[in-house]
Phi, psi and omega in degrees: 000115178322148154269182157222140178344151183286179198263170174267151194292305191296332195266359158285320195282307190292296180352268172323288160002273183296333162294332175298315200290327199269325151304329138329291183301279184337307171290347181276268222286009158273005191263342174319294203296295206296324192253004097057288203256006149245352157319324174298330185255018172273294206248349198268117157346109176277015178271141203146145196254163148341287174292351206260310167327295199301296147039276169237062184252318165312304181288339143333319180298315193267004172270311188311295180321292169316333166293354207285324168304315173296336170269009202266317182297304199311304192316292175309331197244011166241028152264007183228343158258334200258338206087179215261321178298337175270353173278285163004293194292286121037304205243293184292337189263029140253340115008264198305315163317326194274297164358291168290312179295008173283324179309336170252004183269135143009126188254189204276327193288326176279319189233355170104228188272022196221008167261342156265339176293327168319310184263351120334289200310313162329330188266323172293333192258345165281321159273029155298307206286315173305307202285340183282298140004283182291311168330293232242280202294327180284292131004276164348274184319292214277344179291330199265032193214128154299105237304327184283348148272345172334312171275346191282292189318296197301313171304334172288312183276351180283342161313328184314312190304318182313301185307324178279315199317287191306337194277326190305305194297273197328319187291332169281352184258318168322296205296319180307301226267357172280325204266342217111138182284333204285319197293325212284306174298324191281307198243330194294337185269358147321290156328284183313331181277329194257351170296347184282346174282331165318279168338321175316276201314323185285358185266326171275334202283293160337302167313319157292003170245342186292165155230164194283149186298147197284330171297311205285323194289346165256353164265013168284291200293320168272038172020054175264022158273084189304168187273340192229040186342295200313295192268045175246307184287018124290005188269125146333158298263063167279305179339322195277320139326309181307289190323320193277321167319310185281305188308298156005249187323315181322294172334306161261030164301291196295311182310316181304297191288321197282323165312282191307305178338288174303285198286347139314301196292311177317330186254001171233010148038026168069037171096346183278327187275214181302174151280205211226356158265312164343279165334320180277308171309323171306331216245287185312348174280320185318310208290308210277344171290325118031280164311294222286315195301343189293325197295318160313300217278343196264304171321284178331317200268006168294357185229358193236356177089143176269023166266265161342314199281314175270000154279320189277343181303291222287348152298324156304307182301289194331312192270313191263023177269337193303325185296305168309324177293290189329298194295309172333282172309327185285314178336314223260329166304301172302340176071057207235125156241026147279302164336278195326298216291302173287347135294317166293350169282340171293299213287331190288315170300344157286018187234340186333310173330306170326336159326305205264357171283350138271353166298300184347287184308290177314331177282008207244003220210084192295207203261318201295356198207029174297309207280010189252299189299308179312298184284333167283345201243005172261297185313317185281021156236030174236352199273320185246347192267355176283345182254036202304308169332301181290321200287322182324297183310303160336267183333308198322319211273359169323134170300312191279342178270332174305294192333300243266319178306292156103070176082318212247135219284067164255314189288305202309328174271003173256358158260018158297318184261041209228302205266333187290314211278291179313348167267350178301314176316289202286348172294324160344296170348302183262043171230150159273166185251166218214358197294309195283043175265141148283128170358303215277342177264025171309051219099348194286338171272018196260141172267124201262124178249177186078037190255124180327130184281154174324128166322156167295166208252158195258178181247000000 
């Protein structure tokens, strides 16, 4: 096997960048997920059934997602006119800001109902931000990488996400078991929350050393730098690569969502299950196996085409989440933490796919209309797969799956994520496979319209 060359100081600089960054956005939303069952009793109504509480800290999860399209078109599509780096900063310095101020809002004992409405809004504007993030940062990352790597590179920084997970389960389980559950419910998700602010420095500091990407800087120079980035994907015929992209993503949205979602609530069974550091330890091994498979996964598809590869996976899903679902929950009645432990290994293995989606996506996109298309059209599969929560609710009330659950919420989410792997299969259909594309030759059958006019000549 031919080697390859070392990487360039920037596209190692970008690399890192976005992996900081995208672990981050990961780690904000596992502390969602993670601290899950002590947010209900922060932010949640205590009227009410149990599952429908849990419920609704779930839909916060799915307002941060569902906010993501709206920064990814904002973000995305004036990263694809001014360029990527000052947005880079920009996107991570409101990351952090946000961060912190979850640490200070109101709990329900104080202020009623409006201490949740207070954190929905926080959760809408952090995935503004979030939603920005990928547009801008990811884009960045796969422009400095070299075409035969690409997917090793998009698998490395799509790793970060895993990677934010295991540390929140970590960061939650250190504060239970040092602080207690009772310091953790009062004061401790406080803490836990404002730890999302570290990482911020070292991301902007990187950042501020980055240069602008080279792809953007030849579509500067072949003065391909459109007026409308955004609203170009909705135009012949690029549309039909957006639709196909979207359906994509929904897909692994639901499959994905149904995994992150879920499997908290699924190993602590409302108090029948795991404790709340067990779990959490349980969960961050899930994450970090996670980690290391994006990275595989992304490497592989540089040698197997990211078409194939992510068809026969999703195929794989369609036959092993129930099953994977199955183990989990008994694990989690019996308190087996062998059982657990080989579900979550089980269970680490519905994600792999996530490797290949940003080389994919970039590929999917030419340079005048990356960072619009990659962060909307990655985001714009949170518009129906963010809601992942109501389809759960949906299933549970299926009769024959109610009979098989008896109340407590396992099957159902694995035929959700049943249902995200067939639309992925099938979205595939209409995609060409894409490794061996150069960037620039992205979109090159396309008559690219709408291009900013030449400056006036001075006088």
């Amino acid at each position: 096997m031919a080697s390859h060359p070392p990487l360039p100081r920037a596209t190692k600089l970008a690399m890192i960048s976005q992996f900081l960054g995208f672990m981050l956005d990961a780690y904000d939303m596992a502390m969602v997920i993670v601290m899950a069952p002590i947010l209900v009793k922060i932010f949640a109504s205590p009227k009410g059934s149990a599952a429908w509480q849990y419920l609704t800290i779930v839909f916060t999860y799915s307002i941060t997602m569902a906010a993501r399209p709206v920064g990814s078109a904002i973000f995305g599509h004036y990263a694809d006119k001014i360029g990527r780096r000052f947005l880079l900063v920009l996107t991570i310095g409101g990351v952090g800001v946000m961060s912190l101020a979850a640490g200070f809002l109101p709990t329900y004992a104080q202020i009623g109902v409006w201490s949740y409405v207070l954190f929905c809004i926080l959760r809408f504007l952090m995935g503004c931000f979030f939603g920005g993030e990928y547009a801008v940062g990811h884009v960045f990352a796969i422009e400095h990488a070299p075409q035969a790597r690409r997917g090793a590179i998009g698998g490395f920084i799509q790793s970060g996400f895993p990677l934010g997970y295991v540390f929140a389960s970590l960061v939650v389980a250190l504060i239970s078991s040092q602080l207690g559950k009772a310091a953790l419910a009062s004061y401790g998700w406080r803490i836990a929350f404002m730890t999302g602010v570290i990482p911020v420095f070292l991301a902007l500091f990187i950042r501020s050393t980055l240069h602008e990407s080279p792809e953007f800087e030849r579509a500067k120079e072949a003065k391909t730098i459109q007026k409308a980035p955004f609203f170009s994907l909705f135009k012949r015929p690029q549309l039909f690569d957006f639709l196909q992209v979207f359906f994509f993503m929904t897909g692994l949205f639901l499959t994905d969502y149904s995994v992150y979602g879920f499997l908290p609530n699924i190993l602590t069974l409302n108090g029948r299950g795991f404790d709340t550091t067990t779990y959490s330890l349980i969960y961050g091994f899930a994450l970090f196996l996670a980690f290391l498979g994006y990275n595989f996964y992304g490497w592989l598809s540089d040698r197997t085409g990211r078409k194939p590869l992510t068809q026969w996976y999703c195929l794989f899903l369609v036959f092993g989440g129930i099953p994977v679902f199955y183990v989990l929950y008994h694990a989690a009645i019996n308190r087996n933490i062998k059982m657990a432990v080989l579900g979550t290994c089980m269970a680490a293995m519905l994600k792999l796919a996530w490797g290949v989606v940003p080389a994919y996506l970039c590929e999917r996109f030419p340079t005048s209309r990356r960072a619009a298309g990659v962060g909307f059209g990655y985001s714009s599969g949170a518009l129906l797969g963010a809601w992942f929560g109501i389809y759960v609710a949906w299933a549970h009330k299926i009769p024959f799956i109610a009979r098989i659950e008896k109340g407590d919420m396992w099957l159902s989410p694995a035929v959700i994520l049943t249902i995200g792997a067939l639309m992925t299969i099938g979205s595939l259909f209409f995609s060409p496979e894409t490794k061996h594309l150069e960037l620039h030759e992205v979109g090159s059958q396309y008559v690219t319209p709408e291009l900013e006019p030449d400056p006036l000549p001075a006088d």
